[in-house]
C-alpha positions as CSV (number, residue, x, y, z in Angstrom):
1,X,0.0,0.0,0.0
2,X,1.3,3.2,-0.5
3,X,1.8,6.2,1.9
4,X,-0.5,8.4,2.7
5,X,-0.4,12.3,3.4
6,X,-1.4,12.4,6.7
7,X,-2.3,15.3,8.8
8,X,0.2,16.9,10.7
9,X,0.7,20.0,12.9
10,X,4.2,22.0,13.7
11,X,5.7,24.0,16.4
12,X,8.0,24.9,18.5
13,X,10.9,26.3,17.6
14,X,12.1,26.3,14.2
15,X,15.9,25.8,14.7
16,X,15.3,22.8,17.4
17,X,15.9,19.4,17.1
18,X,12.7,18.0,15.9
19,X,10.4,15.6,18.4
20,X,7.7,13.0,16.1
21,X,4.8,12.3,18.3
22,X,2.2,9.6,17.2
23,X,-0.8,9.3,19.0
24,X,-2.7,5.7,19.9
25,X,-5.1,4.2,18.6
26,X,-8.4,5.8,18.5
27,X,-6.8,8.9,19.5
28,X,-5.5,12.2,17.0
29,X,-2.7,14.7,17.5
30,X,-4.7,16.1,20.1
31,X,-3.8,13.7,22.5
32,X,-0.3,15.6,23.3
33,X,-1.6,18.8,24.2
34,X,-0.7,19.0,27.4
35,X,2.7,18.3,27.3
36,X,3.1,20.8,24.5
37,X,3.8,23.7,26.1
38,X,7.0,22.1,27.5
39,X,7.8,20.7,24.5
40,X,7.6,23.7,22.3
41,X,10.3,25.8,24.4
42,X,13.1,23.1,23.5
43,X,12.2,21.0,20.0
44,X,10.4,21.8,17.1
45,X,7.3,19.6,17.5
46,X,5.9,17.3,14.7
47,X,2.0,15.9,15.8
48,X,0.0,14.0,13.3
49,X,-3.2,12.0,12.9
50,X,-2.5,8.6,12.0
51,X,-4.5,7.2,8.8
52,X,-7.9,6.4,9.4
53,X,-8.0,9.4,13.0
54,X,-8.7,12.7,12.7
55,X,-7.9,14.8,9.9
56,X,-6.0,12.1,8.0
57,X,-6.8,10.0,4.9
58,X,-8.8,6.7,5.4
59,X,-8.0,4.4,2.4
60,X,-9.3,1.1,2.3
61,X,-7.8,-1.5,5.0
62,X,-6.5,-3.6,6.4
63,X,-3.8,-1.4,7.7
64,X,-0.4,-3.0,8.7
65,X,2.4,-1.3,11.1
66,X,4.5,-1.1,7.7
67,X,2.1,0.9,6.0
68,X,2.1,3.4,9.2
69,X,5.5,3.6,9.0
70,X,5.6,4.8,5.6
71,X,3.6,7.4,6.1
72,X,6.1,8.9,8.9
73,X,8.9,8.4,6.8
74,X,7.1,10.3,3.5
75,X,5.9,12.9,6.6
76,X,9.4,13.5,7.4
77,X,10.6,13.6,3.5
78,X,7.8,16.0,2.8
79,X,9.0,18.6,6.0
80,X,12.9,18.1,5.1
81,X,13.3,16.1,8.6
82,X,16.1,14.0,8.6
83,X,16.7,13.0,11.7
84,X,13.9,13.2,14.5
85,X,13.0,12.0,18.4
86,X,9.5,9.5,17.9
87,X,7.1,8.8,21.0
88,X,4.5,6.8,20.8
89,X,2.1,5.6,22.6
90,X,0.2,2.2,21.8
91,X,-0.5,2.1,17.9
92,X,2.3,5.5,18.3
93,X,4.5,3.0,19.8
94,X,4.4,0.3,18.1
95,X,4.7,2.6,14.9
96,X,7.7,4.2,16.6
97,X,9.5,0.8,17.0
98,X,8.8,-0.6,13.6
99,X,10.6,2.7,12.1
100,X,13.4,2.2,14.4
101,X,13.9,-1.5,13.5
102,X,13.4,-0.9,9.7
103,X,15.9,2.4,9.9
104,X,18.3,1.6,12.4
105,X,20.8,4.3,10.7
106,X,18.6,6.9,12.7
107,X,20.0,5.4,15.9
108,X,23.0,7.4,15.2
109,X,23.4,9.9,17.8
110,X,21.8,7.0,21.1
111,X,24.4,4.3,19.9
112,X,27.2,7.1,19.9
113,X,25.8,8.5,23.2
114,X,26.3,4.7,24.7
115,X,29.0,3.5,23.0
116,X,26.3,0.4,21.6
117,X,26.2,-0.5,17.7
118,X,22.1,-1.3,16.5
119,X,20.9,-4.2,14.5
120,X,17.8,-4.3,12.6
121,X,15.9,-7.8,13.3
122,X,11.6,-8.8,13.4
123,X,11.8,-10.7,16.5
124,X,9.1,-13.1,15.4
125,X,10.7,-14.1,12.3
126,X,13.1,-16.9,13.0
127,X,15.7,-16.7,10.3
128,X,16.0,-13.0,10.9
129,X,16.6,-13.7,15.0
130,X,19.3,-16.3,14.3
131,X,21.0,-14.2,11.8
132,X,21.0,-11.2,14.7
133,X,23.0,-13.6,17.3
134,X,24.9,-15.2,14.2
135,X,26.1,-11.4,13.9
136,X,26.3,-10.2,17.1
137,X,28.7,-13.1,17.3
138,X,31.1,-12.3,15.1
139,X,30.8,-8.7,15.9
140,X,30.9,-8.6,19.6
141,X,31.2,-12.3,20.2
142,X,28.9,-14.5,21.9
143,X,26.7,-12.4,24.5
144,X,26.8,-13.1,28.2
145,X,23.3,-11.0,28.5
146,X,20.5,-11.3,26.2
147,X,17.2,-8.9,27.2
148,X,13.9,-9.2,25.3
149,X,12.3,-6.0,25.6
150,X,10.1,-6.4,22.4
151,X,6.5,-6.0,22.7
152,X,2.9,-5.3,21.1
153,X,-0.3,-4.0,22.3
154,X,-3.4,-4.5,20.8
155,X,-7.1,-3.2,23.3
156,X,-10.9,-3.9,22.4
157,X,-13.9,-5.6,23.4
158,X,-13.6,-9.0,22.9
159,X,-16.0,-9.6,19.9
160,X,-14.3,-6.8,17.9
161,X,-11.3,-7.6,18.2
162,X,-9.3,-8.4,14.3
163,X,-8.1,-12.1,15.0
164,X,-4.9,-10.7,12.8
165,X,-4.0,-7.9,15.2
166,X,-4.3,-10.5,18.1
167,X,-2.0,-13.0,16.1
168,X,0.9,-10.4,15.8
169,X,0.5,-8.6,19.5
170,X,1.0,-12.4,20.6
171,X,4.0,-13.3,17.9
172,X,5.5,-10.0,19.3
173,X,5.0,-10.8,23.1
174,X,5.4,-14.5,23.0
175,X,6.6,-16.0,20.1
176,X,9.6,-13.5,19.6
177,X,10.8,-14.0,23.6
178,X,10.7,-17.7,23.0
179,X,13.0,-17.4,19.6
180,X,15.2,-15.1,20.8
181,X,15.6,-16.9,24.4
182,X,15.9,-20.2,22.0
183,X,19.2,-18.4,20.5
184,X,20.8,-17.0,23.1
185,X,20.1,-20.3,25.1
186,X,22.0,-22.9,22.9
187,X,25.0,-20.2,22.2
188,X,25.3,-19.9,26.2
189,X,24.9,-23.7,27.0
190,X,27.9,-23.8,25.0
191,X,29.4,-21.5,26.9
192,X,28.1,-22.7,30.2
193,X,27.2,-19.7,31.6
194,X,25.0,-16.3,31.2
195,X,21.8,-14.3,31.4
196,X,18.5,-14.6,29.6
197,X,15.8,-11.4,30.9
198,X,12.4,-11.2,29.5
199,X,10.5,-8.1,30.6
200,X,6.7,-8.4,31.7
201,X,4.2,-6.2,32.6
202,X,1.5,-6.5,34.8
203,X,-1.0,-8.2,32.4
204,X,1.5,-11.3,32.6
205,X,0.3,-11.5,36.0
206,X,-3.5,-10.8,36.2
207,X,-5.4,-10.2,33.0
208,X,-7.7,-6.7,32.7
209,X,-10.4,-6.4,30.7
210,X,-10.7,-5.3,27.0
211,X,-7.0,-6.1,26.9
212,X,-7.3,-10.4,26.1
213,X,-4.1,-10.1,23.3
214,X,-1.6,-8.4,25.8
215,X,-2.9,-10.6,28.4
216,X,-2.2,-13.8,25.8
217,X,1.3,-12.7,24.9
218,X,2.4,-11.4,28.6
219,X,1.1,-14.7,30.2
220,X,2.9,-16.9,27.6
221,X,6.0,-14.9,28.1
222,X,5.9,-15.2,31.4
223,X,5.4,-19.0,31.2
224,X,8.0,-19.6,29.1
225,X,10.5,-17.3,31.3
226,X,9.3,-19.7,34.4
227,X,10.0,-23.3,32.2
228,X,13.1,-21.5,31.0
229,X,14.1,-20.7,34.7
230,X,13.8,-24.2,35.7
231,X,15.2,-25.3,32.7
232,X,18.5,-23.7,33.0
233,X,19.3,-22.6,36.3
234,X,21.1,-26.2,36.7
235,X,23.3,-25.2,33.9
236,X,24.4,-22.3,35.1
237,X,22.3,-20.0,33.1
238,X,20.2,-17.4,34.8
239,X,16.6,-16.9,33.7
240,X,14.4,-13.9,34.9
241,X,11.2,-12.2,34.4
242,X,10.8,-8.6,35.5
243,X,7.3,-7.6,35.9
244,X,7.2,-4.1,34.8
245,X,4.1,-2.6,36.7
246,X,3.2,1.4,35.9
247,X,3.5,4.1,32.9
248,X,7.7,4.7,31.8
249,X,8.1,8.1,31.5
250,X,10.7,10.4,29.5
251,X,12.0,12.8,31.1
252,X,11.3,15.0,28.4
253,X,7.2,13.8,28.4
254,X,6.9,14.6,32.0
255,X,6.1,17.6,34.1
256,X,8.4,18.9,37.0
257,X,6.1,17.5,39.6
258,X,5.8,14.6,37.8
259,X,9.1,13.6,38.4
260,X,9.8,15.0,41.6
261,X,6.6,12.9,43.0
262,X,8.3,9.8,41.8
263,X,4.5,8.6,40.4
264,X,6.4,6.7,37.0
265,X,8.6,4.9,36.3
266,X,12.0,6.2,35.9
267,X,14.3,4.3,33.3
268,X,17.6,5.0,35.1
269,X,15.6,3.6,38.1
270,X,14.7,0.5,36.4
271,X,17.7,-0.3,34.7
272,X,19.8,-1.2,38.0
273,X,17.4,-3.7,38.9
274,X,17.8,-5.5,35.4
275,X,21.9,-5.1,36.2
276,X,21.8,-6.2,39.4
277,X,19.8,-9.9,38.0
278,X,22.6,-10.1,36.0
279,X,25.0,-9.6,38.6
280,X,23.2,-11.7,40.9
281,X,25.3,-14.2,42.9
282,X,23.9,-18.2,41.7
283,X,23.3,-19.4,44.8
284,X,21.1,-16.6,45.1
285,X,19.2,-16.4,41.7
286,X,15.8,-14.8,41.5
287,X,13.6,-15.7,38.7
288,X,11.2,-13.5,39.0
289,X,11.0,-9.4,40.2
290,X,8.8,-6.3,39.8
291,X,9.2,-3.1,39.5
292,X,6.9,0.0,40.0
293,X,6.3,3.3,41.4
294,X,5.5,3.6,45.2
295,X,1.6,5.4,44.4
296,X,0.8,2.4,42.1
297,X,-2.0,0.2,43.5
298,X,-1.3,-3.5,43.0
């Protein structure tokens, strides 16, 4: 399918570096109002209606996360935008990870900022998962830490719900954790050591309602992390699940207070806990943790 011209608003400041938001699904550009005001004193801000909300084209569907992606990237073509920060939330998300797995070269500047190197791979597609480790291999050599971080999210009332979209939030959740733990399982049982972390989310651990797909793909990951636990941990090979339980927010999306009242989740926060599994003495291995802000009910 080709692209479409979507909608798009701009502002902020011409000469700033240029923030992409892409709103969720049901949603327009609308839904970032009220971090706009922040937003417009540092970056030059690009909202837009995805196709099929708001002001936007809606050609004929189905719709696939590909086709979404196109249209950013002709959006971008069409304002001169080169290089650009993408949030997303939900169907933003996803959009926002697709374009940064299709267009890793527009990882430049984080991969120079952490000294890391970026590798396009579809997590659920099997030949393109064992060419990643095949490559981080001989790059890097054989990893002592593998994370899958991947994820989709798909919300509706049961009986609406496209059986399509379901299949791919659960490839994503599921499917793509077991292949990649598959990989980085048989390179470290060679090794005879190492680290295999699947992040969760609450819906892994109690299902909510109008939410069945993320519910599917979060249990099953969360299953397999368990088996893979058990599995392992005689082999010397350390398998965890981190339930990841409240909204992650940049710094850049949030307000003052926001941050100073500690209400989400802060990424340098959570990131210690993830080292610290890896870290984690063996003869005391936990195979299971969660993480979340201190006002989050649970």
């Amino acid at each position: 399918m080709s692209p479409v011209e979507v909608h798009a608003v701009v502002t902020g400041r011409s000469d700033g570096p240029v923030v992409l938001l892409s709103n969720s699904l049901g949603s327009t550009h609308r839904m970032w109002d009220a971090q706009l005001d922040v937003l417009n004193e540092h970056f030059r801000v690009v909202r837009y209606d995805t196709r099929g909300h708001g002001e936007s084209p809606v050609p004929d569907g189905p719709y696939s996360i590909d086709d979404l992606v196109d249209d950013v990237v002709a959006l971008l073509d069409r304002l001169g935008v080169a290089r650009a920060h993408v949030v997303g939330l939900s169907l933003g998300g996803m959009t926002a990870m697709r374009l940064a797995a299709r267009h890793p070269e527009k990882l430049a500047d984080l991969c120079a900022e952490t000294k890391a190197r970026a590798y396009a791979c579809d997590a659920t597609d099997p030949e393109q998962v064992a060419r990643l480790h095949a490559q981080v291999a001989t790059d890097l050599g054989d990893p002592t830490l593998v994370v899958y971080n991947a994820g989709s999210r798909l919300r509706g009332a049961i009986e609406t719900l496209d059986p399509r979209g379901v299949q791919e939030v659960i490839l994503a959740n599921c499917f793509g954790g077991f292949l990649v733990g598959q990989a980085a399982a048989k390179r470290m049982l060679k090794a005879g050591r190492g680290t295999i972390l699947f992040t969760g989310a609450t819906a892994g651990v109690k299902g909510f309602a109008q939410s069945a797909p993320f519910a599917m793909g979060k249990f099953g990951l969360r299953g397999l992390a368990q088996s893979m636990a058990r599995e392992l941990a005689p082999k010397n090979i350390h398998v965890a699940h981190v339930v990841v339980d409240g909204g992650i927010a940049p710094t850049h999306t949030t307000s003052a207070s926001d941050r100073a009242s500690d209400r989400f989740l802060d990424p340098d926060a959570i990131a210690p806990t993830y080292l610290h599994l890896h870290r984690q003495q063996r003869s005391a291995w936990t195979w299971e943790i969660e993480v979340r802000p201190w006002t989050e009910n649970f």
